[in-house]
N, C-alpha and C positions, 0 to 999 in steps of 0.2 A: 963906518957903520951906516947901515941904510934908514932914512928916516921916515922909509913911509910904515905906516900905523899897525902894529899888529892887528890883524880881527878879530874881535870880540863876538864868539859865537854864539847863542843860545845854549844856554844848561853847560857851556864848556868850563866858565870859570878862569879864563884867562889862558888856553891850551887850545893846541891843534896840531890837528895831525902833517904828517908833509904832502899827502895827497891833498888836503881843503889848503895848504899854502899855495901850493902848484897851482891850485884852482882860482886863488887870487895875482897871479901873476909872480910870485916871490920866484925870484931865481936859486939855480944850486950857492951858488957864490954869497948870496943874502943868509940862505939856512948853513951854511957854514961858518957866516959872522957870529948868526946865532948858536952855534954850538961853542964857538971861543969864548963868548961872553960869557956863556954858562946858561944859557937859555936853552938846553935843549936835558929834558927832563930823561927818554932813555930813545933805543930806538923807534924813530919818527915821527918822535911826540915833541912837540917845545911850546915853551911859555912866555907872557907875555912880558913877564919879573923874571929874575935870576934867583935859584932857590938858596938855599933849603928850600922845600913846600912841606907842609905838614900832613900828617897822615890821610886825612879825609878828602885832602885832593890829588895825593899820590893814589888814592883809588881810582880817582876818577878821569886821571890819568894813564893807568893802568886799563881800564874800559876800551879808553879810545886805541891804546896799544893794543889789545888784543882784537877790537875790529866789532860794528855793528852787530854780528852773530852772538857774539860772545856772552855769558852771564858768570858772573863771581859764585863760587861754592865754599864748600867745605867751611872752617875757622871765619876766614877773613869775609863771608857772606855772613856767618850768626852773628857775628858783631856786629852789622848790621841791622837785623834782625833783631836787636834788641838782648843777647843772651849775656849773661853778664859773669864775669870771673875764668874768660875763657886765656889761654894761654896765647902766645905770640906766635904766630903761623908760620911754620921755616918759609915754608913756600906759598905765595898767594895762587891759587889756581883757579883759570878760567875754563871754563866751557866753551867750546869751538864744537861744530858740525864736523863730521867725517872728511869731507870734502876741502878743508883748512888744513891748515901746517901746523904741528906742534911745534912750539919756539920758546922760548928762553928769553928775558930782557935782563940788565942792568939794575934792577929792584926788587929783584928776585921775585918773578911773577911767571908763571908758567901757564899754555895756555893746552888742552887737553882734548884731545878728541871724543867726541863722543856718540854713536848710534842713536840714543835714545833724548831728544830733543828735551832742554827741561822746562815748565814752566817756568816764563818771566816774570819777576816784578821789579818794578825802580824801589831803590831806599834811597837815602841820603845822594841820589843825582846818580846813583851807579845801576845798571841792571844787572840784576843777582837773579841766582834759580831761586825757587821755591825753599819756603824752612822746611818742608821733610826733606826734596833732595839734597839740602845744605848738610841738614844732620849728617842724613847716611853718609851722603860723600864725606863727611870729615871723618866716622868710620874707616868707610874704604880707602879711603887718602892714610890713615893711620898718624890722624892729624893729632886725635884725641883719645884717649884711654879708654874703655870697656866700662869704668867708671866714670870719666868725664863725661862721654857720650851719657852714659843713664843721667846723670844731676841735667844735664842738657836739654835733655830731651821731656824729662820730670818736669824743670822751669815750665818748659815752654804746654806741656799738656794744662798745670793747672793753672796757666795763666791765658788759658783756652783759645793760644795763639796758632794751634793744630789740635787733630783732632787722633785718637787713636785709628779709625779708618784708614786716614788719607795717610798715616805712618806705614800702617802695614800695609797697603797699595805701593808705599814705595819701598820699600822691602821686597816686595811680592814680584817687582816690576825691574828692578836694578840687579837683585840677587842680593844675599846676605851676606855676604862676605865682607868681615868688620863690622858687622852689624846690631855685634850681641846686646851692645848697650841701647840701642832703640828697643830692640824687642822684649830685652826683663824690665824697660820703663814702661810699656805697654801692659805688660800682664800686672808689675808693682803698682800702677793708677789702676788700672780692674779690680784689684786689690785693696785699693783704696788709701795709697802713700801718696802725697803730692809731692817727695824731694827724697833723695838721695838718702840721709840718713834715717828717713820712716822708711822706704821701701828694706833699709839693711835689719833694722828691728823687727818690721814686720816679716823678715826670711827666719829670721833667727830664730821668733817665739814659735813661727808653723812649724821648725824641726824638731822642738824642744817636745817632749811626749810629757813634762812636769807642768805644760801650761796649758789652762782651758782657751778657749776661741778670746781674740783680742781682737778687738775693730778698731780700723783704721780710720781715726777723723769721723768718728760718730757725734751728730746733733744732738746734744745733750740740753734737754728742760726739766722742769719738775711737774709734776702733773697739772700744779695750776696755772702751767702755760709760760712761767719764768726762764727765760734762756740761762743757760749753764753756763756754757762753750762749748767749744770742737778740740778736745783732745786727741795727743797726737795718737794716741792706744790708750784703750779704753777696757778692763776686764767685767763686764756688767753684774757677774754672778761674786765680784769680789769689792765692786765699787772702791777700784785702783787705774788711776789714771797714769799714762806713763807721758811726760812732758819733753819733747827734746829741746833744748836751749842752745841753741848759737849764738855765739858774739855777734856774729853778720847780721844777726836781725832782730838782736832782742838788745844793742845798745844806741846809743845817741837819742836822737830827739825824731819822731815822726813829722812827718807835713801839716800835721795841728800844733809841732810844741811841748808836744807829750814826751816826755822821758820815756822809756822803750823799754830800760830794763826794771824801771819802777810797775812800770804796768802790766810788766811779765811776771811780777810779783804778788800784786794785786788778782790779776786773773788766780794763778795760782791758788791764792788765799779764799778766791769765792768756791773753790771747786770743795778744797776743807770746808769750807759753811753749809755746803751742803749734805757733809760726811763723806766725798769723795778723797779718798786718800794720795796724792799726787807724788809720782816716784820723778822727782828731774832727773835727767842725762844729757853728757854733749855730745855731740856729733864724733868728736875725737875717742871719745870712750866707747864706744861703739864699733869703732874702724880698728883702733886697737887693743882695746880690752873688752870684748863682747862676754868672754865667758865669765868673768869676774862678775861685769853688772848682769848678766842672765841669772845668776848663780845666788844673788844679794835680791833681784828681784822675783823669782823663784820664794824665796823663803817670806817675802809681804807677801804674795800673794795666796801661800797657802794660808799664811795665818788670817790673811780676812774671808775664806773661802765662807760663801755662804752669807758674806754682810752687804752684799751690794744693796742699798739704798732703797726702798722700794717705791718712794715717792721721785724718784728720777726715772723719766720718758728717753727712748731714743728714736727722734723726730725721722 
């Protein structure tokens, strides 16, 4: 085995390609040691360790495989990106120029031609396209669901990480196809859902002809200027709140310490103090038994029709 030093490149993290070896002098006979020993990550990537490597350097490893041009999309880019609860990517797909080869590695990473050049940014040492072309492409790629895409694309609006614009620009600009779930998250936030199971509620009450206008995530105070909260649905002419309660975020302890589902209780309990009447629902019940709780929620809200509060403001 050869003892002179691997290189240690900038941003590499212990990897290099077989051109930047070549470029140091390493012969075919050396990069073949290193494929015995197990140093050679897939095609003409190798490391400076013998793996396993874990997931955030097989990306970035993956990068230098697919070649300078190149940017991470679809799944394996929103994770990235910050998107959370997203599913395991069959395939990691790169972005490549027209002018590139589509190929295939060992890590099951694909790299994809593409016309329409995407914006770059670096995340975590990788360069990825942009989070709307990530979205779409995971659409188009048929990486994610019609509903995963919308929760996806919902996160990322009211977490004002994009913007409805520069979503429908890349819709407008790629083509729609697979697209459906960015675009009912775009009209669902217009709408004024910020996630997946308010935009499903808020479908449900616009079709229902037994319910008056329900707002989405309305600022609720009382005239003498005291904050309420932002319920999830709001009927103002019935002063009924409709609450949806997820495990995912109404249990453990937040980043002060606070118990989650204690406080989700509490909120609750001021909304009753101020005569607002609070219907809770989970997300699950909603997905599959919509008409049962439309049906139960339907019959509170006739019977307070006409009680909404009248010392409650909507800011």
């Amino acid at each position: 085995m050869s003892d002179r030093p691997f290189p240690s490149i900038p941003s590499q993290f212990g990897f290099a390609t077989t051109a930047q070896l070549r470029e140091r002098g390493f012969s075919e006979w050396e990069l073949h040691e290193f494929a015995l020993a197990g140093r050679r990550v897939t095609r003409a990537v190798y490391a400076a360790t013998v793996g396993p490597w874990p997931e955030p350097l097989l990306r970035i490893a993956g990068g230098l495989w697919a070649g300078p041009a190149a940017a991470l999309t679809g799944v394996a880019s929103l994770k990235l990106w910050g998107v959370e609860d997203l599913p395991k990517p069959e395939v990691i797909r790169f972005l490549v120029p027209p002018d590139c080869r589509t190929r295939r590695n060992s890590l099951g990473m694909l790299t994809v031609r593409s016309r329409r050049a995407p914006r770059k940014f670096v995340r975590s040492d990788v360069t990825v396209a942009s989070l709307e072309r990530s979205l779409a492409d995971a659409g188009r790629f048929k990486e994610l669901s019609g509903n995963d895409l919308l929760a996806a694309t919902l996160a990322m609006l009211y977490a004002r990480r994009t913007t409805q614009e520069l979503l429908a620009r890349e819709v407008a600009d790629g083509g729609d196809a697979g697209t459906r779930g960015v675009h009912e998250a775009i009209v669902a936030f217009r709408q004024g859902a910020w996630s997946r199971p308010e935009a499903v509620l808020g479908d449900a009450i616009r079709q229902d002809h037994r319910f008056p206008r329900m707002l989405s995530n309305p600022r609720l105070s009382t005239r003498a200027g005291v904050f309420v909260g932002v319920p999830d649905g709001y009927f103002p002419g019935e002063g009924v709140a409709v609450q949806v309660h997820s495990k995912k975020y109404h249990r453990g302890v937040d980043a002060a310490g606070a118990d989650r589902w204690e406080r989700t209780l509490t909120r609750d309990l001021g909304y009753e103090e101020q005569q607002i009447h609070v219907v809770p629902v989970a997300p699950r019940t909603l997905y599959e038994d919509m008409g049962r709780f439309r049906d139960a929620l339907a019959v509170v809200v006739s019977a307070r029709r006409g009680q909404g509060p009248s010392h409650i403001v909507i800011d």
